[in-house]
Phi, psi and omega in degrees: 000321181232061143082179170281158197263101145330287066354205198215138170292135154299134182232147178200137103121203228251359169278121197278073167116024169203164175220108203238150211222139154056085178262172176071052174239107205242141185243157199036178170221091172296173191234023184255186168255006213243156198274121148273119183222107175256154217247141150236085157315111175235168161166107185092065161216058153298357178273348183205022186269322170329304183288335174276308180306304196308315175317296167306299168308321167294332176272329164301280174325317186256039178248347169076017174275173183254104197221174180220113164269118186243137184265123184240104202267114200238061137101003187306162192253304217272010190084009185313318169335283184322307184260021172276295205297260205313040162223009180126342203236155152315133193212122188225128171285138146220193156185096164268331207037059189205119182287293157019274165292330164300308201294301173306004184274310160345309137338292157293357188254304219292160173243002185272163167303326188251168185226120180223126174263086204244143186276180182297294189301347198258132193275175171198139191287168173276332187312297210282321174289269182013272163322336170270317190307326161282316149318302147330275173335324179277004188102345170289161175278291178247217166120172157248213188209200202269192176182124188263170169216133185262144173108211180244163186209152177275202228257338159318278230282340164307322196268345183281323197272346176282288206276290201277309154328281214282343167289298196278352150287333144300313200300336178265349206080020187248152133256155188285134180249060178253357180223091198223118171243174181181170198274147145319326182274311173283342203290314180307313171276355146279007192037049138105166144276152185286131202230027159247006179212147216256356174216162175067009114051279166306325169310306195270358163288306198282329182271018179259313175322305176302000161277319147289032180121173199298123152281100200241177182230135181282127202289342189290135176217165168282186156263131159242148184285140159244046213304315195300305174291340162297321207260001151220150191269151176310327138336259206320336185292297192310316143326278293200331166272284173356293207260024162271313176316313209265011190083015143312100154315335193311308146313353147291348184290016188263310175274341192241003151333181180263144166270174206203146182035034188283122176240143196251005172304309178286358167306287196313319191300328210210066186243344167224057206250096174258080207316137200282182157271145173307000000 
């Protein structure tokens, strides 16, 4: 159901293929009945998963639900586990270095109806849950949302995150996949992300979702680091789709590289900041 095994679950102490740090760890008394549960891949981001939980917990709290944040901390150096735990969240080691298969180990850790896949780097809005929450609820299987980048980006990425994104994401129906929610029910009956694939992951997540029912993409958005687009150039994007095109490993190092430049001055200003719309 959830694809081949990347890896191998990290094992410590008598829990038998996992190693899970503040588990069963459930927030609020939501007045709805169904359990909210984000599922988070990190690995290397102790620099910036703090501002994403603090975020979270807060847009959660003032959407008034009953939720659970679980960290599928994959194979990190820098402590991320750790400071996932002192913010809150539940943390299951593995070392897939594969989001896919993280993001489903996770998946199998959550007890909620609903499911939200939030990348390490991504803020998420009270709107933007607000809105996806209603949506499920409302009969849909899945969907994502709009998506901002924070701090300054040059100016491809201003025309990518202004112009081009807010066209081609309805149009296509996709979602970014720093932002993805479903039903408990659809993940299981999409079986899952494909763990045959190390990018578009999500693409091929979200068009199994859309066969089962309505998907929507939300006008609401998130915040995404715009760590990536500071640090390569619209050149470098196209490169990098070219050797993806042609079968080229080279081009995962752009998600599965080391990271470079991550600046945290717009963490600190604006990390449960939920920025009105324009």
């Amino acid at each position: 159901m959830f694809g081949r095994s990347c890896g191998k679950l990290l094992c410590h102490g008598s829990c038998a293929g996992t190693w899970r740090l503040g588990a069963n760890k459930k927030f609020g008394e939501g007045e709805g009945t169904d359990v909210i549960s984000f599922v988070i891949p990190a690995h290397n981001e102790a620099e910036l998963i703090g501002r994403t939980l603090s975020a979270m917990h807060e847009a959660v709290r003032a959407a008034g639900e009953t939720y659970e944040i679980i960290v599928v901390d994959d194979a990190s150096l820098d402590g991320t586990g750790m400071t996932a735990q002192e913010h809150g969240a539940q943390v299951l080691a593995v070392n897939f270095r594969q989001i896919a298969a993280t993001r489903n180990a996770g998946a199998r850790m959550a007890t909620g109806d609903l499911l939200f896949f939030v990348d390490a780097d991504t803020v998420v809005t009270a709107r933007a849950i607000r809105a996806a929450i209603t949506a499920l609820r409302g009969g849909a299987v899945g969907g994502g949302s709009a998506v901002r980048f924070d701090g300054s980006v040059p100016l491809y990425a201003v025309i990518l995150e202004r112009v081009v994104l807010p066209l081609v994401l309805p149009l296509l129906n996709m979602a970014p996949g720093c932002f993805l929610f479903c039903t408990r029910q659809a993940y299981l009956t999409a079986g899952g992300f494909d763990e045959s694939l190390f990018w578009s992951e999500e693409v091929s997540f979200g068009n199994r979702l859309k066969c089962q029912g309505r998907f929507v993409i939300l006008r609401e958005f998130v915040i995404t680091s715009g760590r990536k687009v500071r640090t390569h150039s619209a050149l470098d994007l196209l490169r990098v789709g070219a050797q993806l095109a042609f079968g080229q490993r080279a081009g995962l190092d752009y998600w599965y590289g080391p990271r470079v430049g991550i600046a945290t001055k717009w963490a600190e200003q604006s990390a449960t900041v939920d920025r009105p719309r324009d």
